[in-house]
N, C-alpha and C positions, 0 to 999 in steps of 0.2 A: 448304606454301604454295600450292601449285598446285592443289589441292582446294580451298581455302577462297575463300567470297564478302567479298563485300567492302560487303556491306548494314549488316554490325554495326559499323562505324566509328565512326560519329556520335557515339554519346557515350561511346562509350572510348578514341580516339585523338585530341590535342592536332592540328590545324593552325594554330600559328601563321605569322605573317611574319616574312619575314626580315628584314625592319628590324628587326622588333622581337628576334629574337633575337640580333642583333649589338646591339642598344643594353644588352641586358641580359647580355650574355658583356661590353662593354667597363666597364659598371658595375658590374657583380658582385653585379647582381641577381635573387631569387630570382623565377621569375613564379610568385606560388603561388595568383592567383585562377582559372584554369580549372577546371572538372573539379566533378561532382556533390557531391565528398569531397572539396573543397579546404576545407572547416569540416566536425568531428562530433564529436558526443560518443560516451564510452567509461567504463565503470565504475569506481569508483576499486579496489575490491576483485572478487577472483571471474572477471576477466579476459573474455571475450570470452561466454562461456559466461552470465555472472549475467545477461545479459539475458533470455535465456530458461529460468533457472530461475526468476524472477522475475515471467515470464509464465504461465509453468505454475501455480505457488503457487497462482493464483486458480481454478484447475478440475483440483487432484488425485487429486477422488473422480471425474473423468470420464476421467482418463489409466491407459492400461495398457501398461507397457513390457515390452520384451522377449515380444515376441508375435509372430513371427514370420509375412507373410500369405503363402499358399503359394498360393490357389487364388482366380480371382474370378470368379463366374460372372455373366455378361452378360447371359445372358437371364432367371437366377430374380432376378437383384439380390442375391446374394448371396456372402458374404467367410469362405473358410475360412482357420484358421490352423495352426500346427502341430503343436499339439497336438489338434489333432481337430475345435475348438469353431466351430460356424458362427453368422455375424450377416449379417441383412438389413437392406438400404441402402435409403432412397429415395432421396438423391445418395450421394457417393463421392468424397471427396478424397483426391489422391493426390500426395504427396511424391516419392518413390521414383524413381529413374533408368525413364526411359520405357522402354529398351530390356527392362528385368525385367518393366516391368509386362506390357508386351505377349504376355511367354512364360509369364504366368501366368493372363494373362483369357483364359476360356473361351468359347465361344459361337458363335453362326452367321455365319460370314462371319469368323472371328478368323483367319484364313489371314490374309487381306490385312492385318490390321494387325499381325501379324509380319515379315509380308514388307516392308513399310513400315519399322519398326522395325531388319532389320537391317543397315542402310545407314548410322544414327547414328555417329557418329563419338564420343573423348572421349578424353585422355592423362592423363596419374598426373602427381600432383606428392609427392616425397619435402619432407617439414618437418623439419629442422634445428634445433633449439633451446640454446643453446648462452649458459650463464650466463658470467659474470668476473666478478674478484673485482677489478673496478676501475669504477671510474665511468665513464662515455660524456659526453664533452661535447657531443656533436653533438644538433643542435636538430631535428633533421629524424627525418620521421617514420616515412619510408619510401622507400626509392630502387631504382631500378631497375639493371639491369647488362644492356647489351648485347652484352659484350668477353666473345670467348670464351674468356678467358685464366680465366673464373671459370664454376663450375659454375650459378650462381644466376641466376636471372632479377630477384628480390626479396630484400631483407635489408629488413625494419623494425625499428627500435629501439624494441622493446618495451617498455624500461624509460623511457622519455620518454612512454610513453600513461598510465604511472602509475607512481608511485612501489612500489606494493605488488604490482608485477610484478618484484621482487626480494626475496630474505632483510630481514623486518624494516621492509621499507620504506626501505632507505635507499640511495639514489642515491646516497650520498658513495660509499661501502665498494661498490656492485654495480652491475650491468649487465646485459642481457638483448638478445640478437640472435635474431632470426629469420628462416632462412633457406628458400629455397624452389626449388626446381629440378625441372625438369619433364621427363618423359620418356616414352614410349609402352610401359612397363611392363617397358624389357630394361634396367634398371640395378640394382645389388645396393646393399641400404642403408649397407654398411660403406666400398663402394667414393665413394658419395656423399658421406659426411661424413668421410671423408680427403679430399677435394676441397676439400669445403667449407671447413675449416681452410686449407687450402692459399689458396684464395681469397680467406676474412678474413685472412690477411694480408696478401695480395699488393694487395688495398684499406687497407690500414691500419684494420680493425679489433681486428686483434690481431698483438702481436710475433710474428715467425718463433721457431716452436717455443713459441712459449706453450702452455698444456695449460689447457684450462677449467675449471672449478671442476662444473662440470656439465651435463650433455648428452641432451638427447631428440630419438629419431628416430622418424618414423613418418610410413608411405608412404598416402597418398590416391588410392586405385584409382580414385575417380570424382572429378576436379580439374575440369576446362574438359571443355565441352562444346563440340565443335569445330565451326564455320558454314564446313560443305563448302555444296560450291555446290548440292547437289539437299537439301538439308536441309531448305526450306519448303515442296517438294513433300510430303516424306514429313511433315512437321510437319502439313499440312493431310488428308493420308489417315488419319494417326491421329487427326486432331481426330472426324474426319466418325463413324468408328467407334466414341470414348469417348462424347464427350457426348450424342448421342440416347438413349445407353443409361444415361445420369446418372452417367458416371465423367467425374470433372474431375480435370485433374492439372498442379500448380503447383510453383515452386519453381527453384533453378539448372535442375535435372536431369527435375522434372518437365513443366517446358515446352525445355527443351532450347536454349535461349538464354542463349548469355551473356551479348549484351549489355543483358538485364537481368535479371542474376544476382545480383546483390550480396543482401547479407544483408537490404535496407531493403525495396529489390524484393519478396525472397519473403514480405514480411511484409505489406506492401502487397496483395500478390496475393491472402493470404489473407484477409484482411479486408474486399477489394473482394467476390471473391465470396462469403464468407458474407452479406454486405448482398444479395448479387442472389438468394441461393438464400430469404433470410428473405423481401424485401420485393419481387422479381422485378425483371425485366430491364428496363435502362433508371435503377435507384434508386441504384447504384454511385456513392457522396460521396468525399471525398476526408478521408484523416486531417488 
């Protein structure tokens, strides 16, 4: 905490008053209008994923997976991969966690944008997934945990975003929780999800010694992209170095901002700038 700035606030931390949260802890009401994602939709089938296989569908004689890019050369514009095959760019969009991109673009003066670079910050989050074979009453979508009597930071109730995020589709017979807990890469995946259990109970989402009908774990080496306090300096020494040389790089990981990372953001991002690279700067509309 003592590293981190406090610029990213705004729109991901609640300030209300306290009138108002005593008026609504004595009514026992929900406030559930703040916040960008206080309304969204979500797929009925295919889960968080079908949006963008849905997006690809319309350009997958133009997509080529699993191609690993190992090399990017700044001054010829050009993109080796790893199997050998090189392509030249006139821009250069870039997804990818800044801190990789920087240790793989070559070129004059690419000292300083490593040395930039290796100052990022960013923690792991281990994901929990964790079916029952009983229904969830709870109406709520997703909640937080501050108490550190539980390993999670986030549980959402999976199976309330849709019915077909369980067996069959049926919310009578099933359930789906997903859990989330965050750590700076020293915690063992088995040691987390005996935690986890431990904690859905100790919340009341499952009986002590319940055993879940099924369980997925898997840990996210690049979760949060952490806003240390020299973070904007070094955000604006890598700017100055990519984009002269037509590498733009967007996304949670590729702008290094959380606070706007969410998934609408990076979608946003890309579409604003292929508008400014088609029709030039200044022409950026809004979806």
């Amino acid at each position: 905490m003592q590293e981190m700035d406090y610029g990213w606030i705004e729109d991901r931390v609640s300030v209300p008053s306290i009138a108002r949260i005593l008026r609504n802890t004595l009514l026992g009401l929900d406030d559930v209008a703040w916040g960008p994602n206080n309304v969204f939709k979500f797929p009925r089938k295919g889960g968080t994923g079908d949006i963008f296989r849905r997006m690809g569908a319309h350009f997958e004689e133009k997509i080529r997976y699993r191609r690993e890019v190992v090399l990017v050369d700044a001054d010829k514009r050009v993109v080796r991969t790893a199997d050998g095959e090189e392509d030249g760019y006139d821009a250069l969009i870039s997804t990818m966690p800044l801190d990789h991109l920087a240790f793989i673009v070559k070129g004059e003066e690419a000292g300083t944008l490593r040395e930039a670079a290796r100052g990022l910050k960013s923690n792991q989050v281990t994901v929990v997934g964790i079916g029952l074979n009983r229904p969830n009453s709870s109406t709520r979508c997703w909640m937080y945990f501050p108490d550190g009597d539980v390993p999670f930071y986030r549980v959402t109730n999976f199976s309330h975003y849709s019915p077909f995020n369980v067996p069959q589709g049926d919310i009578t017979r099933f359930s789906s929780l997903l859990c989330e807990t965050s750590h700076l890469g020293d915690r063992e995946e088995d040691e987390i999800l005996e935690e986890t259990l431990r904690g859905l109970a100790l919340a009341g989402f499952m009986e002590e010694g319940e055993k879940p009908t099924s369980v997925f774990v898997r840990t996210l080496h690049k979760a949060y992209p952490v806003p240390t306090r020299d973070r904007d300096a070094r955000l604006k020494a890598i700017g100055r170095f990519l984009e002269p040389r037509g590498i733009y790089s967007i996304g949670r990981f590729g702008t290094w901002r959380y606070e706007i990372g969410n998934m609408d953001h990076a979608v946003l991002m890309g579409y604003r700038l292929a508008q400014r690279l088609v029709e030039g700067p200044g022409k950026e509309g809004r979806l």
